[in-house]
N, C-alpha and C positions, 0 to 999 in steps of 0.2 A: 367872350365866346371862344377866343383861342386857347385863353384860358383852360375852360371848361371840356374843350376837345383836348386838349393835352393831360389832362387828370384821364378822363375817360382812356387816352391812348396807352398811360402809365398804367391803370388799371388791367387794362386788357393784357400789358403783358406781364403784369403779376399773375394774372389767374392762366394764364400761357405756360409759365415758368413752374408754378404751382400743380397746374395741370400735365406737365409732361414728367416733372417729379415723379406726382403719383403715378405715372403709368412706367417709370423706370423702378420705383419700388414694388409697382407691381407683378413686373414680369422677373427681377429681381427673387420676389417670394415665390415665384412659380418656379425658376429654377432650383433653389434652394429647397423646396419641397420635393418637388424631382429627385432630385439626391437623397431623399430621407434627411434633412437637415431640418432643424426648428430653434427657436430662439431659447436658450438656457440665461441661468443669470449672469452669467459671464463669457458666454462663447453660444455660438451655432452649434448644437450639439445632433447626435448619430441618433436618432430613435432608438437604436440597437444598446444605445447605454444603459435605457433605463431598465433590460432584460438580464445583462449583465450585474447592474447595481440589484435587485433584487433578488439574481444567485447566489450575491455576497452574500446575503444575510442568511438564508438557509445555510451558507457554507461553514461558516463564523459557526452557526449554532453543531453542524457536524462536526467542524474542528475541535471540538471546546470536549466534546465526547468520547474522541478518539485519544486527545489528549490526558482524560482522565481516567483512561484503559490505559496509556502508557505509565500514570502513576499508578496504576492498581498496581499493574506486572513487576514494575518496578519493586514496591513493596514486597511483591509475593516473592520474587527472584533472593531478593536481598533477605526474607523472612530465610528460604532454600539453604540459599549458602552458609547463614550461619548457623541455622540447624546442624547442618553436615559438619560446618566447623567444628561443633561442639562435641559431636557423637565422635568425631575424632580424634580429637583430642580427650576426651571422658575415657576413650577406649584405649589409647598409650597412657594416661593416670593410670587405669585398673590394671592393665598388664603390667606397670610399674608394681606397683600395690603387689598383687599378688606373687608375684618374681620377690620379695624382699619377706613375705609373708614367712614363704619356709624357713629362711634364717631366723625370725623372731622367736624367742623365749620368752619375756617378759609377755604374761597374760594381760596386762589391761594396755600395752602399745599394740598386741595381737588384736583385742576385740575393738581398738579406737579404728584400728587399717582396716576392719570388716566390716566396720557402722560406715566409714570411710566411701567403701567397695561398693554399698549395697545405695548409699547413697546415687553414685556415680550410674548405676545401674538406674537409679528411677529417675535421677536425669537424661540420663539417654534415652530412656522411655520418654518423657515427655517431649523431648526435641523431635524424637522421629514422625509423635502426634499431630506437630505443630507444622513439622514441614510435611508432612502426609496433606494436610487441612491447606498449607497454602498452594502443595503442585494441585491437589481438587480443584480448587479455589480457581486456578489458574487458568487448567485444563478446562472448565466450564465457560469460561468466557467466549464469549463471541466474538469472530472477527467481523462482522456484518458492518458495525459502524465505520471499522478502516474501509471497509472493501465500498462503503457507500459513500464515503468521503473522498478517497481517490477517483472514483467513478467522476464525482459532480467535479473534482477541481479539473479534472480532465477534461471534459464535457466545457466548462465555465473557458476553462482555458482557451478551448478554441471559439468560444465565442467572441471572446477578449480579443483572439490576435485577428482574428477577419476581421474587428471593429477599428483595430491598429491600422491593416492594411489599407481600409476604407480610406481612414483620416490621411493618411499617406497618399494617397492615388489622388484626392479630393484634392491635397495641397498644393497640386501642380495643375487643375485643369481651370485652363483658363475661364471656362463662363461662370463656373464658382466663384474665381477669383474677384469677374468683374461682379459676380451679383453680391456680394458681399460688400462690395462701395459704393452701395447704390441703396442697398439692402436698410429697413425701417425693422425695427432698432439697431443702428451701425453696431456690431459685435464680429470680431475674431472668428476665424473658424477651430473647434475644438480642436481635441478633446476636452472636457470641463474638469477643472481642477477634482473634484469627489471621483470620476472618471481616473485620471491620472496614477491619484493612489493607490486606489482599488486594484489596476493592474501591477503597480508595484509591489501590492500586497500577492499577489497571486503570483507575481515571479516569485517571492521569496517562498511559496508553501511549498511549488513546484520541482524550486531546487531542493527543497529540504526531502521529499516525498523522491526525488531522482537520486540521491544519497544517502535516504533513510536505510539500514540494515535493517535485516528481518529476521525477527527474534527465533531463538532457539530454544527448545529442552530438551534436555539430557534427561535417557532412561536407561538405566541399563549398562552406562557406557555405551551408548551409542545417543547423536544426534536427532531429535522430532522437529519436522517442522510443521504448521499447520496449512492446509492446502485446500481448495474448492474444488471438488470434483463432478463437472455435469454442477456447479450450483450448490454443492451439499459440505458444511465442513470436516473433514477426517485431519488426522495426526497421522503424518509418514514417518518412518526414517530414510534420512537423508543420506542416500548411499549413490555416489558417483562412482562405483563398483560395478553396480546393474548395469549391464544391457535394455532392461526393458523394467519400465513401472510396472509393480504388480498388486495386487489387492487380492486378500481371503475373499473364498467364496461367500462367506456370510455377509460382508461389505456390499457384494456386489447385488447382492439380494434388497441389502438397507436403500441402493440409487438405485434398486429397480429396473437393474441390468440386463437385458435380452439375451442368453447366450444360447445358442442352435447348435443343429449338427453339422452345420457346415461352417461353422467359426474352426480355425486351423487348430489341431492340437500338437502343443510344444511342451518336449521333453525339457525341464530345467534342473541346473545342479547348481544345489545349496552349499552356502561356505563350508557346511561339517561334510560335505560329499557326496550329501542323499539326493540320490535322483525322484523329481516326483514328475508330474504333468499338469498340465494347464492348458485351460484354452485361451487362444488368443484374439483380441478384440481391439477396438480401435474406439479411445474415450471422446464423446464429446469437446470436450475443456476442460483443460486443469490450470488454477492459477493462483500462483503463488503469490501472496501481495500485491503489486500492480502489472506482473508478469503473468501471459497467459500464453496457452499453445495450445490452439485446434488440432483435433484430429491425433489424439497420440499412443501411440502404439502401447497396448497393455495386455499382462498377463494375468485372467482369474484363476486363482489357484483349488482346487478342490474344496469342498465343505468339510469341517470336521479335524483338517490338518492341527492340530497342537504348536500353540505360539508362529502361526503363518504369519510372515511380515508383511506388512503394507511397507513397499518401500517407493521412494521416489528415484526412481533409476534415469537411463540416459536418454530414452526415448522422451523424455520432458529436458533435466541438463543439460542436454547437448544444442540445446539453440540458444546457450548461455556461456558465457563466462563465469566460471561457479570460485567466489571466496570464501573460505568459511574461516572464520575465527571461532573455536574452540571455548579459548578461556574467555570470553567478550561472549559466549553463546551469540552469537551475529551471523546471519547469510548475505553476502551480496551477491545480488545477480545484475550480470552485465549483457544487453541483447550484443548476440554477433551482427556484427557488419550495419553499423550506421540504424539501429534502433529496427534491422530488418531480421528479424530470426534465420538462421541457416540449420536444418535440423541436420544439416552432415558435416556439419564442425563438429569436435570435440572438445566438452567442458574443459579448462584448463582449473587445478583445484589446487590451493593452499590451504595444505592441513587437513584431509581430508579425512571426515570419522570414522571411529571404528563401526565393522558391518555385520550384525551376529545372523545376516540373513543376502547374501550376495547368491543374486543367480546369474546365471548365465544359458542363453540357449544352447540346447546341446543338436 
């Protein structure tokens, strides 16, 4: 009998023991749900990861695109230069050539230097075909897929580092900590290893994408860059000359520009001297690769002007730090003052290009 009461007494506080378990990993899950915490295969992991983890993959697929625009360019740039190489080179041969022609007597070393000549001639033709075809080539491309890839890893980015800060905040409070020892299936508090990478993966795009230069072409002897204006892509030149971005009338027509009679009219004077007029207006957005600035002061230039520049002036450069490398065709922009734009600094400029189109308000 004493027996049989002592089994029975053993019994009751196994299911005592068993019973207050469950109700410490119960309220255990209740806290941990609380927090947006749920069991992963190796850690307690953020809900927030798995929104993260499937930005990767659209990201990965937008990278993979933008990267293969940077081989195109590359191509095309590389097709560019040695075109040019050749036409210059083809063009010191023929003026060899011909400079040696008048001294020649001997008729058949005369008529070999003008099969020679004419040769050189239809290669220079072809070369200028070919880099004609690759700046089209070039000039067509969109930037949509950069401008929508820096978008997401920006966006991704910061959903990455509030999920960082979470795990952070979470790692010091203590009723996480106790419901995590109490907690059914005993697991770690994250982040999860797939988690972990994914944000090492996205620091590295970010630093790459905060150091990336933005590509340049040369027209003319002078710098283009390509730019969103209001949302729409145009080709500037880049002239930290200007006072004030300016755009042809017909441009401003193509972004469906509003200009009134009561937008200010500014006298401007062009690099050869000529004074013209413009009204002046205030752009939406202009931005330049992952650089952008509200509100920027701009000048529309009359309709009809002959070769009116679009230029990118200081009313946009001036909340930057402007490097330009030239022979690298490369822009960097640097935001003033700790990643906050100042639009009453002054661009600081290395190398700055030639400008066949400098205004200034008069």
């Amino acid at each position: 009998m004493r027996l049989c009461r002592f089994s029975l007494l053993l019994g009751s506080v196994f299911l005592l023991a068993v019973s207050v378990n469950v109700v410490r990993a119960d309220k255990a899950a209740d806290v941990l749900t609380a927090n947006h915490l749920q069991a992963g295969t190796d850690a307690y992991v953020l809900s927030d990861e798995a929104a993260v983890l499937d930005g990767m993959k659209s990201l990965r697929t937008d990278k993979k695109k933008v990267d293969e625009n940077k081989r195109l360019r590359k191509a095309y740039d590389a097709k560019i230069s040695s075109s040019k190489a050749l036409i210059e080179q083809n063009y010191k041969d023929y003026t060899a050539l011909k400079d040696r022609l008048t001294v020649v007597t001997d008729a058949s070393v005369h008529n070999r230097m003008v099969l020679r000549m004419n040769m050189l001639v239809l290669k220079s033709k072809q070369a200028a075909e070919a880099q004609k075809d690759a700046e089209d080539k070039e000039n067509a491309m969109s930037i949509d897929p950069e401008t929508k890839y820096v978008d997401g890893l920006l966006a991704l980015g910061t959903k990455a580092d509030a999920a960082g800060e979470a795990y952070t905040s979470l790692a010091s409070n203590a009723a996480v900590k106790s419901a995590l020892q109490t907690a059914t299936p005993r697991l770690p508090l994250g982040p999860s290893k797939t988690f972990a990478d994914a944000i090492s993966e996205l620091k590295k795009w970010r630093d790459e994408v905060e150091s990336e230069a933005i590509p340049l072409s040369e027209d003319g002897g002078v710098q283009k860059v390509v730019a969103l204006i209001n949302g729409a892509q145009h080709k500037f030149i880049l002239d930290p000359g200007s006072s004030l971005v300016s755009i042809p009338g017909e441009m401003a027509d193509e972004l469906k520009l509003t200009i009134t009679d009561q937008d200010p009219v500014v006298q401007l004077k062009l690099a050869d001297g000529n004074i013209i007029q413009g009204k002046r207006i205030s752009l939406k957005n202009i931005r330049v690769g992952r650089f952008s600035v509200d509100n920027v002061a701009c000048v529309v230039l009359a309709k009809g002007l002959p070769d009116a520049p679009a230029l990118l002036g200081n009313s946009f450069l001036s909340h930057f730090i402007v490097k330009l490398d030239q022979k690298a065709g490369q822009l960097q922009l640097v935001e003033v003052g700790n990643g906050t734009a100042a639009s009453s600094a002054k661009p600081s400029v290395k190398s700055p290009g030639a400008s066949t189109g400098k205004i200034e308000e008069k």
